[in-house]
N, C-alpha and C positions, 0 to 999 in steps of 0.2 A: 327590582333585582338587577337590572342594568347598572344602574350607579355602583352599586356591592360589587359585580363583577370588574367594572372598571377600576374602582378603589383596590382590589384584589390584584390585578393585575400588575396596574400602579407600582406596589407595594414589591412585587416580584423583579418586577424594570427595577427597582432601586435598590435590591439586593443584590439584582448580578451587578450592577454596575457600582455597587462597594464590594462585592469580591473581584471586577477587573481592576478595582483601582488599588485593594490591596496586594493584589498580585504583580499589577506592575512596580508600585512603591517596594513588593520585599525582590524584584528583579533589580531593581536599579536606579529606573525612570527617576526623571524631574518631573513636576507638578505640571509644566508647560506640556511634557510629551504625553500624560496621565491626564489632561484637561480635553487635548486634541483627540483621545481615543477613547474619552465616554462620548463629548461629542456626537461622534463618526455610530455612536452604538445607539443614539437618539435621544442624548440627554441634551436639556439647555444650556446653556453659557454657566446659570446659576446655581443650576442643580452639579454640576460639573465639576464648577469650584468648589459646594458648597462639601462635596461627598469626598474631594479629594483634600480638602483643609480637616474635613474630621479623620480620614486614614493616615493622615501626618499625625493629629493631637494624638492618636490611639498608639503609634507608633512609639512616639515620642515620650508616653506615660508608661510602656511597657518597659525600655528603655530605663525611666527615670526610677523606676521601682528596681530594676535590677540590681540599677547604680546603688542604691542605698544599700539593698542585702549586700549587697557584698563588701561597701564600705564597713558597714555594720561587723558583717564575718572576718575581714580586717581587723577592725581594731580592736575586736573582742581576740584574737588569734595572740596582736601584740602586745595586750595589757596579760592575757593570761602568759605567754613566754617570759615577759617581764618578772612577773610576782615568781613563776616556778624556778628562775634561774635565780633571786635574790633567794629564795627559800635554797634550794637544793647548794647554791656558793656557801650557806651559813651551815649547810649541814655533809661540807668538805664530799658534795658528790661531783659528779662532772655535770657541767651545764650545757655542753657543747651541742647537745640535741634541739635543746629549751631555745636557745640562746640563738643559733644559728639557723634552725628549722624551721621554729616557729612565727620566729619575727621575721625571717624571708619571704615566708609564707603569707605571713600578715603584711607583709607590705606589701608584696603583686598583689592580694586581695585589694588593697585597700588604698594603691596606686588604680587599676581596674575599673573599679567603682568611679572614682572619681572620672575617669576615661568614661564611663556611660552620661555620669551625671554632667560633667561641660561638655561635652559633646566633641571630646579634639578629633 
Protein backbone atom coordinates (compact mmCIF):
# COMPACT_ATOMS: atom_id res chain seq x y z
CA UNK A 1 0.00 0.00 0.00
CA UNK A 2 2.85 2.35 0.61
CA UNK A 3 4.12 2.30 -3.17
CA UNK A 4 0.08 3.05 -4.27
CA UNK A 5 0.09 5.86 -1.95
CA UNK A 6 3.34 7.37 -3.06
CA UNK A 7 2.44 6.63 -6.79
CA UNK A 8 -0.89 8.63 -5.84
CA UNK A 9 0.63 11.28 -4.45
CA UNK A 10 3.27 11.50 -7.25
CA UNK A 11 0.56 11.72 -9.68
CA UNK A 12 -1.14 14.76 -7.65
CA UNK A 13 2.75 16.80 -7.44
CA UNK A 14 2.38 16.57 -11.17
CA UNK A 15 -0.91 17.82 -11.70
CA UNK A 16 -0.46 20.99 -9.60
CA UNK A 17 2.63 21.56 -11.21
CA UNK A 18 1.01 21.38 -14.94
CA UNK A 19 -1.73 23.73 -13.60
CA UNK A 20 1.15 26.24 -12.16
CA UNK A 21 2.83 25.96 -15.41
CA UNK A 22 -0.29 26.48 -17.22
CA UNK A 23 -1.17 29.30 -15.21
CA UNK A 24 2.01 31.06 -15.58
CA UNK A 25 2.29 30.35 -19.50
CA UNK A 26 -1.54 31.95 -19.94
CA UNK A 27 -0.06 35.03 -17.44
CA UNK A 28 2.75 35.71 -19.63
CA UNK A 29 5.88 33.86 -18.09
CA UNK A 30 8.95 32.53 -20.40
CA UNK A 31 9.77 28.95 -20.02
CA UNK A 32 12.97 30.05 -18.08
CA UNK A 33 10.64 31.91 -15.37
CA UNK A 34 7.92 28.75 -15.49
CA UNK A 35 11.14 26.12 -15.21
CA UNK A 36 12.58 28.25 -11.92
CA UNK A 37 9.05 28.12 -10.29
CA UNK A 38 8.11 24.41 -10.64
CA UNK A 39 11.49 24.03 -9.42
CA UNK A 40 11.12 26.08 -6.16
CA UNK A 41 7.63 23.84 -5.82
CA UNK A 42 10.06 20.50 -5.76
CA UNK A 43 9.99 19.48 -9.22
CA UNK A 44 13.55 18.35 -10.95
CA UNK A 45 15.26 20.01 -13.60
CA UNK A 46 13.58 17.23 -15.96
CA UNK A 47 10.47 17.01 -14.77
CA UNK A 48 10.26 20.94 -14.98
CA UNK A 49 11.21 21.16 -18.52
CA UNK A 50 9.55 18.22 -19.33
CA UNK A 51 5.95 19.63 -17.94
CA UNK A 52 6.58 23.06 -19.22
CA UNK A 53 7.56 21.98 -23.05
CA UNK A 54 4.18 19.84 -23.01
CA UNK A 55 2.12 23.30 -21.59
CA UNK A 56 3.79 25.12 -24.81
CA UNK A 57 2.80 21.93 -27.23
CA UNK A 58 -0.87 22.12 -25.67
CA UNK A 59 -0.90 25.88 -26.06
CA UNK A 60 0.45 26.00 -29.24
CA UNK A 61 -2.19 23.14 -30.82
CA UNK A 62 -5.03 25.05 -29.24
CA UNK A 63 -3.81 28.06 -31.02
CA UNK A 64 -3.14 26.08 -34.29
CA UNK A 65 -6.90 24.71 -34.36
CA UNK A 66 -8.14 28.12 -33.91
CA UNK A 67 -6.07 29.32 -36.72
CA UNK A 68 -7.59 26.86 -39.06
CA UNK A 69 -11.38 27.48 -37.99
CA UNK A 70 -11.31 30.56 -38.67
CA UNK A 71 -9.16 30.51 -41.82
CA UNK A 72 -11.63 27.91 -42.70
CA UNK A 73 -14.85 30.61 -41.70
CA UNK A 74 -12.77 32.99 -44.07
CA UNK A 75 -12.66 31.61 -46.89
CA UNK A 76 -15.96 29.93 -46.88
CA UNK A 77 -17.38 33.82 -45.98
CA UNK A 78 -15.30 34.86 -49.27
CA UNK A 79 -16.14 32.26 -51.77
CA UNK A 80 -19.81 32.55 -50.61
CA UNK A 81 -19.76 36.82 -51.08
CA UNK A 82 -18.08 36.04 -54.32
CA UNK A 83 -20.78 33.50 -55.93
CA UNK A 84 -23.81 35.84 -54.26
CA UNK A 85 -22.56 39.08 -55.59
CA UNK A 86 -21.91 37.35 -59.25
CA UNK A 87 -25.48 35.84 -58.87
CA UNK A 88 -27.41 38.88 -57.60
CA UNK A 89 -25.01 41.60 -60.27
CA UNK A 90 -26.67 38.99 -63.13
CA UNK A 91 -29.87 39.42 -61.55
CA UNK A 92 -29.69 43.73 -61.66
CA UNK A 93 -29.84 43.55 -57.54
CA UNK A 94 -27.59 45.48 -55.42
CA UNK A 95 -24.41 43.51 -54.33
CA UNK A 96 -23.08 46.19 -52.06
CA UNK A 97 -23.96 43.94 -48.85
CA UNK A 98 -22.44 40.58 -50.62
CA UNK A 99 -19.78 42.44 -51.98
CA UNK A 100 -18.61 44.64 -49.33
CA UNK A 101 -19.71 42.78 -45.92
CA UNK A 102 -19.09 39.64 -46.65
CA UNK A 103 -15.69 39.60 -48.10
CA UNK A 104 -14.42 42.12 -45.33
CA UNK A 105 -15.73 39.94 -43.19
CA UNK A 106 -14.06 37.12 -44.81
CA UNK A 107 -10.86 38.64 -44.96
CA UNK A 108 -10.34 39.59 -41.02
CA UNK A 109 -11.44 36.05 -40.72
CA UNK A 110 -9.23 34.71 -42.66
CA UNK A 111 -6.17 37.44 -42.29
CA UNK A 112 -6.82 36.13 -38.21
CA UNK A 113 -6.33 32.72 -38.74
CA UNK A 114 -3.48 33.03 -40.36
CA UNK A 115 -2.30 35.40 -37.33
CA UNK A 116 -2.91 32.29 -35.01
CA UNK A 117 -1.48 29.91 -37.41
CA UNK A 118 2.31 31.79 -37.94
CA UNK A 119 2.36 32.76 -35.02
CA UNK A 120 3.14 36.92 -35.80
Amino acid sequence: MPILAKKIRTMHQMIDHINIAEKMRASGKNKLEIINALESQGATEKEARLFTNQVHKSFYLKKRKRGFVLGIMGTALLFTGFFLSLFLFHADKSIDITLYGMSSTGAFLLLSGMVDLLDW
